[in-house]
C-alpha positions as CSV (number, residue, x, y, z in Angstrom):
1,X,0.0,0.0,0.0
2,X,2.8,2.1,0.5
3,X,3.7,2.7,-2.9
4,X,0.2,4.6,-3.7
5,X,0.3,7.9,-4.6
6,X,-2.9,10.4,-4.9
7,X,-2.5,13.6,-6.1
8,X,-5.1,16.4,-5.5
9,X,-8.3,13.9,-5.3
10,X,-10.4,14.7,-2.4
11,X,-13.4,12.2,-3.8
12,X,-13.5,8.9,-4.4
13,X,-16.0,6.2,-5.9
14,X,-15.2,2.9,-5.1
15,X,-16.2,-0.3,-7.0
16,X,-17.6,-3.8,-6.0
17,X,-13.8,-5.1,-5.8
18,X,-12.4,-3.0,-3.5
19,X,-15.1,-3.5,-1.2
20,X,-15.2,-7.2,-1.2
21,X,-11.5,-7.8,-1.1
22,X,-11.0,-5.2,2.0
23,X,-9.0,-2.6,0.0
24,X,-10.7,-0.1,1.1
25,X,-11.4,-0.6,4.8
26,X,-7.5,-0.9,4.1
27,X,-7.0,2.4,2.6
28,X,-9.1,4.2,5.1
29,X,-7.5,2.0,8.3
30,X,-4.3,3.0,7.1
31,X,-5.0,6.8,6.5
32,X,-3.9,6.5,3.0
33,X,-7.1,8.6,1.4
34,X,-8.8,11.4,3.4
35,X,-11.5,13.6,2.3
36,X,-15.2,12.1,1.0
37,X,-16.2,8.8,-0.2
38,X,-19.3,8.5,-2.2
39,X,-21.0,5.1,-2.5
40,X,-23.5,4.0,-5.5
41,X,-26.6,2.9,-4.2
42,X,-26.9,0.7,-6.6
43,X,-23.9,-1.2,-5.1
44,X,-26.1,-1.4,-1.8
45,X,-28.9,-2.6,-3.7
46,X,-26.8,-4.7,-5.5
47,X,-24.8,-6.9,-2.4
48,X,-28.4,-6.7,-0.6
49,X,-29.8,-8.8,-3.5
50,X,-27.2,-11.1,-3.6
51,X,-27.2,-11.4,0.6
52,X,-31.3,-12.5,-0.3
53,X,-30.2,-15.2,-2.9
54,X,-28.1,-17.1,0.2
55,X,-24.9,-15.7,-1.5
56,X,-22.0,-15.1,0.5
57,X,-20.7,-12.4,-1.8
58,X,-23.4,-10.4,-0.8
59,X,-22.9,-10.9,3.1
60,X,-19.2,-9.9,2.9
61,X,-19.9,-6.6,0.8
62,X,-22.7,-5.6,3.3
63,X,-20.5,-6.3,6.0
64,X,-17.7,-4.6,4.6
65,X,-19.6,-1.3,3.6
66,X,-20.5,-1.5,7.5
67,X,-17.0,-1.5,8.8
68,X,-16.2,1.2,5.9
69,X,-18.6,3.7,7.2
70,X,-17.7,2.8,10.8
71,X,-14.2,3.5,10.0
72,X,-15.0,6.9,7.8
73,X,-16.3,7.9,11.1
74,X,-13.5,7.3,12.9
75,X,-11.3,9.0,11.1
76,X,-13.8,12.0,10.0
77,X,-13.9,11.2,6.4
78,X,-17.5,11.7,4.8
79,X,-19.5,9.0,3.2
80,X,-22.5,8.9,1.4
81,X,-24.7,7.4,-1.3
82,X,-25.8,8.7,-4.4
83,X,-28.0,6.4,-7.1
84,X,-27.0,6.8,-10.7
85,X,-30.9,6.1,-11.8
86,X,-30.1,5.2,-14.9
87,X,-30.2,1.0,-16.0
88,X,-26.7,-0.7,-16.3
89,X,-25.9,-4.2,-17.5
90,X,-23.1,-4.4,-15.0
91,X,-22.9,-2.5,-11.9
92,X,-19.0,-1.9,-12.5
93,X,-19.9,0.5,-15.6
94,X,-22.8,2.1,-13.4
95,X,-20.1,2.9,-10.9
96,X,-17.7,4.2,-13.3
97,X,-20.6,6.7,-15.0
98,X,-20.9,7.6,-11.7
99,X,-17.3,8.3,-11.1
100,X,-17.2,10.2,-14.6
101,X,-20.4,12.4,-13.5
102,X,-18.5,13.3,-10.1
103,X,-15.6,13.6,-11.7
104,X,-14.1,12.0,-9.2
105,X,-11.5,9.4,-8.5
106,X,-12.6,5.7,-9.0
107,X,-11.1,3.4,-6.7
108,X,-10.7,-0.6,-7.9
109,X,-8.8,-3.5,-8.2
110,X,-9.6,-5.0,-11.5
111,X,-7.5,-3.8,-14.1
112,X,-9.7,-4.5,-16.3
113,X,-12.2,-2.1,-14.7
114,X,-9.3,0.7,-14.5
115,X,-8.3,0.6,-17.8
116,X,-12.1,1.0,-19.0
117,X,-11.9,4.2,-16.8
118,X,-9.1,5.4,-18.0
119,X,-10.4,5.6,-21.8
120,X,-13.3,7.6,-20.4
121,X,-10.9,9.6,-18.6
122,X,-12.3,9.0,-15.3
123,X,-9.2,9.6,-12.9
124,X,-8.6,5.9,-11.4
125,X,-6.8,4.6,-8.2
126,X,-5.5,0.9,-9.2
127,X,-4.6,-1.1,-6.1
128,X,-4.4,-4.7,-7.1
129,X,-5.2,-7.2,-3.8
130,X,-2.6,-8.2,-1.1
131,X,-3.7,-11.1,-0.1
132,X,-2.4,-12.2,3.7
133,X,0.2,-14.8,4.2
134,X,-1.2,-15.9,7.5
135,X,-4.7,-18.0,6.8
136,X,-7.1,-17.9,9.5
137,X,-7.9,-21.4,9.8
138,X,-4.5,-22.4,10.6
139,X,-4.6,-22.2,14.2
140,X,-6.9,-24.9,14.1
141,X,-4.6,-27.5,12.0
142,X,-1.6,-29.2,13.2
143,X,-0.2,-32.7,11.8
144,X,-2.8,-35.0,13.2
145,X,-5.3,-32.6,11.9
146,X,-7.5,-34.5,9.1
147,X,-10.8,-31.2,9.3
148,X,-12.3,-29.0,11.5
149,X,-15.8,-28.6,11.9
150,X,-16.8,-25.1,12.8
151,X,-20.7,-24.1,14.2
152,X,-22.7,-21.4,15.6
153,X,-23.7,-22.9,19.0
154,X,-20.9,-25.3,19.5
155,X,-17.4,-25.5,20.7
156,X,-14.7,-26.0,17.3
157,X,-14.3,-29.8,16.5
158,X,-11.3,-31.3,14.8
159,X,-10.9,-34.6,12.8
160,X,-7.8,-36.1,14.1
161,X,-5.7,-39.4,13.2
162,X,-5.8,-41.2,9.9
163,X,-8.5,-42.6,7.1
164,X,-10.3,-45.1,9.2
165,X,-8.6,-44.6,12.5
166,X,-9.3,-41.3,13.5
167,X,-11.0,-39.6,16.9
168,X,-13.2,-36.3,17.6
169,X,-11.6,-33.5,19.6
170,X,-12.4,-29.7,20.8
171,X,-10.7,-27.7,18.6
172,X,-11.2,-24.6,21.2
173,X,-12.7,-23.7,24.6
174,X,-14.8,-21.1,22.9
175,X,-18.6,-21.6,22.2
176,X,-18.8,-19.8,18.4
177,X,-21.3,-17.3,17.5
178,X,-22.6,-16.6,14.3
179,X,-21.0,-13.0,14.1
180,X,-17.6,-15.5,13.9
181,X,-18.7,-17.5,11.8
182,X,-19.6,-15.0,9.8
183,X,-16.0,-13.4,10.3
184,X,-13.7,-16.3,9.6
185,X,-16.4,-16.8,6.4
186,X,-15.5,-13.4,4.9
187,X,-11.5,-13.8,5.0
188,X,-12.3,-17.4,3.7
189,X,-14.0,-15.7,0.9
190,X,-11.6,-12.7,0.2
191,X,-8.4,-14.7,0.4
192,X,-10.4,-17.0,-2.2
193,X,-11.0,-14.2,-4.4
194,X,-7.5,-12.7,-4.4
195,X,-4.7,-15.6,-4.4
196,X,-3.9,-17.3,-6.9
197,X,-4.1,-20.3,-5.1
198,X,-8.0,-20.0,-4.2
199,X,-10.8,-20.9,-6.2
200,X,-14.9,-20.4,-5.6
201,X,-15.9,-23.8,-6.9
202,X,-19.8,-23.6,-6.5
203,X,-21.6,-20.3,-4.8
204,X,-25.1,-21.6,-4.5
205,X,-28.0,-19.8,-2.5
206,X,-27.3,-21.4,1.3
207,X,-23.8,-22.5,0.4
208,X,-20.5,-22.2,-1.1
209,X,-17.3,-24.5,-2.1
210,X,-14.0,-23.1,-1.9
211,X,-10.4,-24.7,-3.1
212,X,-7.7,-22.4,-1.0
213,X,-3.8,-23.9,-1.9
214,X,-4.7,-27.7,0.2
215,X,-7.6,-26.6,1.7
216,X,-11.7,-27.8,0.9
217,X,-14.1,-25.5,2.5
218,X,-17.4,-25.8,2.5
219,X,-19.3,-23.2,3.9
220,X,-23.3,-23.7,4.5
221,X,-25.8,-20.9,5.9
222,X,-29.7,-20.5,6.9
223,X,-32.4,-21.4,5.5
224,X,-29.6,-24.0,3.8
225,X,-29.1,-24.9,7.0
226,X,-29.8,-24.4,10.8
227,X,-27.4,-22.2,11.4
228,X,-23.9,-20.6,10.2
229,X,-21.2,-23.7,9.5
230,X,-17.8,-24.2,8.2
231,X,-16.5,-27.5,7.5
232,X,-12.8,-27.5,6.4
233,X,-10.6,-30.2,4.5
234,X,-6.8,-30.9,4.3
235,X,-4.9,-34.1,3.2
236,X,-2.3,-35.1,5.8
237,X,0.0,-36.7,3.2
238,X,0.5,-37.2,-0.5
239,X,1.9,-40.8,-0.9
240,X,3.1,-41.8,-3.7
241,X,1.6,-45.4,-5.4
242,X,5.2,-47.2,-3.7
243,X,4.1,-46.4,-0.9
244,X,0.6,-48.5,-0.8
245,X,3.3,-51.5,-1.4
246,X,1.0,-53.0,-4.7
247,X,2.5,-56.6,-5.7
248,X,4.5,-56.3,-8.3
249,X,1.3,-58.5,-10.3
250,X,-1.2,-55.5,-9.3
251,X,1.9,-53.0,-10.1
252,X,2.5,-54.2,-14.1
253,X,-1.8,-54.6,-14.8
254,X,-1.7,-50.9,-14.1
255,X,1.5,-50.5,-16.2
256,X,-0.1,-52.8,-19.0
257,X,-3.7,-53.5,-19.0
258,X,-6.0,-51.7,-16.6
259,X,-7.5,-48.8,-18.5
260,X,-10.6,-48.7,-16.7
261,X,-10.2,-48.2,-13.4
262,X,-12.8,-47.8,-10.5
263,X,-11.4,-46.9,-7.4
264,X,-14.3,-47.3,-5.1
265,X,-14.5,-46.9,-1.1
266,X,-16.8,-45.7,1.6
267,X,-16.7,-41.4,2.1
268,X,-12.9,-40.5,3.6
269,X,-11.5,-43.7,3.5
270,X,-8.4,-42.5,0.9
271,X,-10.1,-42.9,-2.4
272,X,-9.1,-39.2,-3.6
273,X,-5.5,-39.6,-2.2
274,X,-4.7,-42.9,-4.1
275,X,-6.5,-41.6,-7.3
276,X,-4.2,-38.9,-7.0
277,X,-0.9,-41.1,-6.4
278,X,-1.8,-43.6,-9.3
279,X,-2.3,-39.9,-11.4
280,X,1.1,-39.0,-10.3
281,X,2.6,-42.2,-11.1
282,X,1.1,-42.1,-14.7
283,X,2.7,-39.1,-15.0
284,X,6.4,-39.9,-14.6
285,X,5.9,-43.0,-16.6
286,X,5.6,-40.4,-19.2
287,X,2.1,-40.5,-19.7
288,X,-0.8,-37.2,-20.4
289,X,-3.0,-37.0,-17.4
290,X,-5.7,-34.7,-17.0
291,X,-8.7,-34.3,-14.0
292,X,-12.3,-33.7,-13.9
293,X,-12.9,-32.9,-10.7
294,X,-15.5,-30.8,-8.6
295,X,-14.1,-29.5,-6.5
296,X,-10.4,-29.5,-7.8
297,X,-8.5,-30.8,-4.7
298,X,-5.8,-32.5,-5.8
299,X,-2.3,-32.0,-5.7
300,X,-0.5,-33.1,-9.1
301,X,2.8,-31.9,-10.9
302,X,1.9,-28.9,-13.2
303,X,2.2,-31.8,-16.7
304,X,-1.7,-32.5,-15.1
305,X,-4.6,-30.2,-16.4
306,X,-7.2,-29.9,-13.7
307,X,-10.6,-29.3,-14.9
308,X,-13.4,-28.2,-13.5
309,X,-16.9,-29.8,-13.6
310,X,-18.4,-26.7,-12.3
311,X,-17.3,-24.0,-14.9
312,X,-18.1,-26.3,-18.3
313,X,-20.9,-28.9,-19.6
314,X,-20.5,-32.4,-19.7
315,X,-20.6,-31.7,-23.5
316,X,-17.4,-29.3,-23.4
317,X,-15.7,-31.5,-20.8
318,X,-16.6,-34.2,-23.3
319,X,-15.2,-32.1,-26.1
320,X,-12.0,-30.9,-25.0
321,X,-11.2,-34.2,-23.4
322,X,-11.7,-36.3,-27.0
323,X,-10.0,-33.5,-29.3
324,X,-6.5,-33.8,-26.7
325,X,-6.5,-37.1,-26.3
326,X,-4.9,-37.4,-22.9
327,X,-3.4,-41.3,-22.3
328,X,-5.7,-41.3,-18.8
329,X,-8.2,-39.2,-17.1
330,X,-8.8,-39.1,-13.6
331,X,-13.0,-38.7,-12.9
332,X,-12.6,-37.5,-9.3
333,X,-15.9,-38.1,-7.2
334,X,-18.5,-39.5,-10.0
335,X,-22.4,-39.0,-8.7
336,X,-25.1,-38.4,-11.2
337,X,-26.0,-40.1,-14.5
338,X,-23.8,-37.1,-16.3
339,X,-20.7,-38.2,-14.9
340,X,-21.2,-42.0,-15.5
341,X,-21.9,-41.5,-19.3
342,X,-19.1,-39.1,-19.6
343,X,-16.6,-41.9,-18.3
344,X,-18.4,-44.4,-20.7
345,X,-18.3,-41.8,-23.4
346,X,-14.9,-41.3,-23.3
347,X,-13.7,-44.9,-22.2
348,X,-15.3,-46.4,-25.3
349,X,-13.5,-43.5,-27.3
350,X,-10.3,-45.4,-26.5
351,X,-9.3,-42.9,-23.2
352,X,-7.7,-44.8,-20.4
353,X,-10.4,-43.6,-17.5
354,X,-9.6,-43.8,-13.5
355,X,-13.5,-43.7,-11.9
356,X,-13.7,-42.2,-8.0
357,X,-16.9,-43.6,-6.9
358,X,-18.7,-43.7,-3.1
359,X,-19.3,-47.6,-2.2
360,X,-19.8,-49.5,0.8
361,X,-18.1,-52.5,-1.1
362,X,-15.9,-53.3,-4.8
363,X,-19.3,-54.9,-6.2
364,X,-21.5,-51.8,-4.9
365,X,-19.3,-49.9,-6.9
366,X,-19.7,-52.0,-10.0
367,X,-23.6,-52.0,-10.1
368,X,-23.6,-48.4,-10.2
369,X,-23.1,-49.0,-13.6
370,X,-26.0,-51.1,-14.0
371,X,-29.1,-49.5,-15.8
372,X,-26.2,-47.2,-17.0
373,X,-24.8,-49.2,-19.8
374,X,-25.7,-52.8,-21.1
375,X,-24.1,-55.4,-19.0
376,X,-22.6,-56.7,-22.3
377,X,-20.6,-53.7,-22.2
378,X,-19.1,-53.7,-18.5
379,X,-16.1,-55.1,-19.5
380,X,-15.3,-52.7,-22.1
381,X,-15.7,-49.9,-19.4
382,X,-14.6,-51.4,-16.5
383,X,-11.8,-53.6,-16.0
384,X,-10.1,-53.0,-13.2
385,X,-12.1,-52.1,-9.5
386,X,-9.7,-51.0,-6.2
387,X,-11.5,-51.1,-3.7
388,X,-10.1,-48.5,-0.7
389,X,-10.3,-49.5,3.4
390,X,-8.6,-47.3,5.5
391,X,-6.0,-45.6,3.3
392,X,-4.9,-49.3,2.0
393,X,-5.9,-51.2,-1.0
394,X,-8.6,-54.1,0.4
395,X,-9.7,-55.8,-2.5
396,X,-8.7,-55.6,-6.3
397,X,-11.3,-57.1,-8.8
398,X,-11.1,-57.6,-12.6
399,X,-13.8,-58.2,-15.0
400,X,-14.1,-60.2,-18.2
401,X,-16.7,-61.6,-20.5
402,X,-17.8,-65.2,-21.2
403,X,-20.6,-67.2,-22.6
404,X,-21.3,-70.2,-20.4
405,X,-23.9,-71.6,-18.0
406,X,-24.7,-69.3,-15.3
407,X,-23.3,-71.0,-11.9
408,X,-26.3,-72.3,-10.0
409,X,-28.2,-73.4,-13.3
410,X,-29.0,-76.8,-14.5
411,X,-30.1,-76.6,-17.9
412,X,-27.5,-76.3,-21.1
413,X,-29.9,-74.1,-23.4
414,X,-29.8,-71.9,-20.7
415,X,-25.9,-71.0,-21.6
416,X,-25.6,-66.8,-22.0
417,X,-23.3,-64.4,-22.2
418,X,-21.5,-63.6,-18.5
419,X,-19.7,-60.8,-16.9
420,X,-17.1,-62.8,-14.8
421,X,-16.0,-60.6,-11.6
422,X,-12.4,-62.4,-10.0
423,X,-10.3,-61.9,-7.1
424,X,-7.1,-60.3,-9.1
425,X,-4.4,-61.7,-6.8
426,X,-6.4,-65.7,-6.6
427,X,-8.6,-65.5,-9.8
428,X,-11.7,-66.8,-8.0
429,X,-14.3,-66.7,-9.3
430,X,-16.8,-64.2,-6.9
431,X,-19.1,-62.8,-8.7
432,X,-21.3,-63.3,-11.9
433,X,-23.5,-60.6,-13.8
434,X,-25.8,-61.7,-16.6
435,X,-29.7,-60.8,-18.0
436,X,-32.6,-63.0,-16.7
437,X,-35.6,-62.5,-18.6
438,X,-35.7,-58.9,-18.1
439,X,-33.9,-58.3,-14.8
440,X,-30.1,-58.3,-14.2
441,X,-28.9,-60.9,-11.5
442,X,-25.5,-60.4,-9.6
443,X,-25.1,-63.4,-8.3
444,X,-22.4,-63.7,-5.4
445,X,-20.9,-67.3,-6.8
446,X,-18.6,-67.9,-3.8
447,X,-21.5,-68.0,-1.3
448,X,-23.7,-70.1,-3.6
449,X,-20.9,-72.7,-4.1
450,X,-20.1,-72.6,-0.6
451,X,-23.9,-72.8,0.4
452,X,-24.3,-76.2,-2.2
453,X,-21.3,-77.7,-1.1
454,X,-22.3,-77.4,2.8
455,X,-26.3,-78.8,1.6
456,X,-24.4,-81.4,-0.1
457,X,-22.5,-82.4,2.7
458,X,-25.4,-82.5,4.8
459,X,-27.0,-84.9,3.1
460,X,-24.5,-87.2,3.2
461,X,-24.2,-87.0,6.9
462,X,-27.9,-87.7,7.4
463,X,-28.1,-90.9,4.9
464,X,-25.3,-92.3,7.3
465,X,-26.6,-91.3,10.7
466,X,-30.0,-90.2,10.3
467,X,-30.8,-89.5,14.0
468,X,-28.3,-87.0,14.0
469,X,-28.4,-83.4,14.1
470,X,-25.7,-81.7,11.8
471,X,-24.4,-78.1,12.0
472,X,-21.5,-76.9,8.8
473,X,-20.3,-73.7,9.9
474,X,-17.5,-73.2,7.0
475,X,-15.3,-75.1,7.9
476,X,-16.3,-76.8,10.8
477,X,-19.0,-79.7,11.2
478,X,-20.5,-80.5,14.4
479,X,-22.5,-83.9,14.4
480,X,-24.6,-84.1,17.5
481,X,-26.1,-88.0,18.2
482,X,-28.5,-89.9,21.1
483,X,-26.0,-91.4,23.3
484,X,-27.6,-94.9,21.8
485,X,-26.4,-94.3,18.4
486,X,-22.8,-94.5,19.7
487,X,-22.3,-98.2,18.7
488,X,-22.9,-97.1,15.1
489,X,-19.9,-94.5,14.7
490,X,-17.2,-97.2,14.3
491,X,-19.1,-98.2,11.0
492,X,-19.2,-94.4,9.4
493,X,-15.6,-93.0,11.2
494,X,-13.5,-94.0,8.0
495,X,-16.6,-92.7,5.9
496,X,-15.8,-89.2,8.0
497,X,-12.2,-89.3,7.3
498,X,-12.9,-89.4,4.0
499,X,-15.3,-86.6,3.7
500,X,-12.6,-84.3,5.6
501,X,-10.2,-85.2,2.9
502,X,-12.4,-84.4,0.3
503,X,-14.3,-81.2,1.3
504,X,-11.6,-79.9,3.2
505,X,-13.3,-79.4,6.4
506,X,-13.3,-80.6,10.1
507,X,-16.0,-83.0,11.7
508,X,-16.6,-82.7,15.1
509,X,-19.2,-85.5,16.7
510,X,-20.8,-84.8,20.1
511,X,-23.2,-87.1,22.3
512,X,-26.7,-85.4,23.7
513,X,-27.0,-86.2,26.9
């Protein structure tokens, strides 16, 4: 601020910039214009409007013209408010008519605005933002720190420990009010606005999304909600895919033939971080990774292009993404039908695609697909599901295409074709997708061979002791007999050996008393 120089202006007209940012509750804090201020009323009328939409923009210029005239006060410079009654597209170019009308000095910080002025040869005072190095929610972060949770009415919360291991802790002694909410709100707001590590993702009536350098804020307000709340984000490491320690089998199917990936996982169990790490690893194999992401939180080398599902269509994103070709894209946090068909779009295009999708299990993830796209053509979307538990990698599945006679079914015309869904590291068999009529089964195969091989053995058991009760529990078979039926077991214990050996399992037999 030091470097401003103002040379005979006594009034001044400020713009929508310098109010939101804080430049000139700076100005006048720091004695560095005197004399009169004149606001449009339009710019009242203006914030107020946006203030009744639920947007925040409007609650930090009100507040700020209330601090302004407070301060004018103060420091006895006059304020007050003239309307330009005259209709303007943009209330930037009504202030600047203003300004012209006054002739007095406009004060902003858009250059584009002062350069406008200038070719009217409105006299302009350019002060470009300085945004703070000190951010006000880092008090309440330190290394253990995974959020905070911030509420009128309630003591500061923090998130502490790691994905799936993590504990609930005051964050301060302090009860918030909604006057600092409202506060730490409007910094969160103006810093957004003025780095150039801040981004407004979404700025909806009732709440707002914020990317500031690591940070994910989301800030949510009545009628939205019952009362003023921030909820703040920040990853406590960036591993790298080493890290995870992936056999070197899961390692070269990345390398080789996974091309679409699903990395699936209940909400903050590290689904984000390892899309991000497998993103990064992508990258210094030499390949062209780009994001879709809303809202764009991660942290990738500057090869990466971040986009942003917020500020295009699914048809641009769709469009840019086909005409660059990148070798993978990274679909961060996949919800509506939209974002599904984009991935399928672009998958079948030939695009290697890496899916982020909420599931409370790997198959969960898979039948979000279903009704989406024809089963047939699950393979050629999806080959490769991670499933994510706790920051580690759980479960891997892959999935292939066969005709064959579901599992379970008795009759050969009945053969059709199968998505096959196998434990990557055993290649079991688990699950089995295929039409029925006109519903789609998913049919957990493991269970049902499991649940025909325990009937079967059952049976057995009963044809060679029929007054006994018999209990498989996996791998363990209790046989419970009368206490008369004792003189019988010499005849069937070989029988039982045998069945062991063959089924794998453990027979137990107990007398009833």
């Amino acid at each position: 601020m030091s470097g401003i120089k103002v040379v005979g202006e006594e009034v001044y007209v400020p713009d929508s910039t310098v109010v939101t940012n804080g430049v000139l509750r700076r100005l006048i804090a720091d004695a560095k214009i005197g004399g009169r201020i004149v606001i449009c009323r339009e710019l009242i009328q203006y914030f107020e409007n946006l203030a009744n939409e639920g947007r925040a923009l409007g609650f930090i210029g009100l507040e700020e013209l209330r601090m302004i005239r407070t301060l004018c006060t103060k420091h006895g410079i006059s304020i007050d408010t003239l309307p330009i009654n005259r209709k303007f597209d943009n209330i930037d170019a009504a202030i600047r008519e203003l300004a012209s009308e006054l002739g007095s000095t406009l004060i902003t910080s858009s250059r584009v605005q002062a350069l406008a002025a200038e070719v009217l040869g409105v006299k302009v005072l350019y002060v470009p933002s300085t945004p703070t190095n000190e951010f006000i929610l880092d008090k309440f972060f330190d290394n253990e720190t995974m959020s905070i949770h911030l509420k009128e009415g309630a003591k500061p919360l923090a998130k502490k420990g790691r994905p799936g291991k993590w504990y609930l802790t005051e964050a301060g002694s302090n009860i918030l009010t909604r006057d600092d909410i409202e506060l730490i709100a409007n910094e969160i707001m103006e810093l957004a606005k003025n780095s150039l590590n801040g981004v407004i993702e979404i700025d909806r009536p009732g709440s707002t999304i914020i990317q500031l350098s690591d940070y994910r804020i989301i800030i949510t307000r009545p009628p939205m909600s019952n009362g003023w709340e921030i909820t703040a984000v920040r990853p406590l490491v960036r591993p790298k895919l080493e890290e995870y320690r992936l056999s070197d089998k899961l390692l070269q199917r990345f390398n080789e033939r996974a091309e679409g990936i699903l990395i699936a996982g209940a909400p903050g169990m590290g689904k984000t971080t390892f899309a991000q790490a497998l993103a990064e690893y992508y990258i210094r194999k030499g390949k062209i990774v780009k994001t879709v992401e809303s809202p764009r939180d991660m942290k990738l080398p500057p090869y990466a292009t971040q986009y942003s599902k917020v500020y295009a269509s699914p048809e641009e994103l769709h469009d840019i993404l086909l005409l660059s070709r990148p070798d993978y894209t990274v679909f961060d946090e996949m919800r509506n039908d939209e974002d599904f068909k984009l991935y399928v779009d672009l998958r079948l295009a030939g695009i290697g695609m890496i899916g982020v999708v909420h599931a409370s299990s790997p198959i969960d993830a898979l039948q979000r697909f279903i009704g989406r796209v024809d089963v047939g053509m699950i393979p050629s979307v999806i080959d490769t599901v991670v499933f994510i538990d706790k920051g580690n990698v759980d479960k891997v599945y892959v999935v292939g295409m066969t005709v064959k006679l579901p599992t379970g079914l008795k009759e050969a015309d009945l053969a059709r074709p199968v998505v096959e869904v196998r434990d990557f590291m055993t290649g079991e068999l688990e699950y089995e997708i295929y039409t029925f009529g006109e519903q789609t089964a998913v049919v957990n195969v493991k269970n049902l061979v499991r649940t025909d091989l325990e009937s079967r053995l059952r049976n057995m058991l009963l044809r060679m002791m029929p007054s006994a009760n018999v209990e498989v529990d996996g791998k363990s078979v209790n046989i419970y007999i009368p206490k008369e039926d004792l003189k019988n077991l010499r005849k069937v214990a070989k029988r039982f050996k045998k069945l062991e050996n063959e089924y794998g399992v453990e027979i137990s037999v107990k007398v009833l008393e």
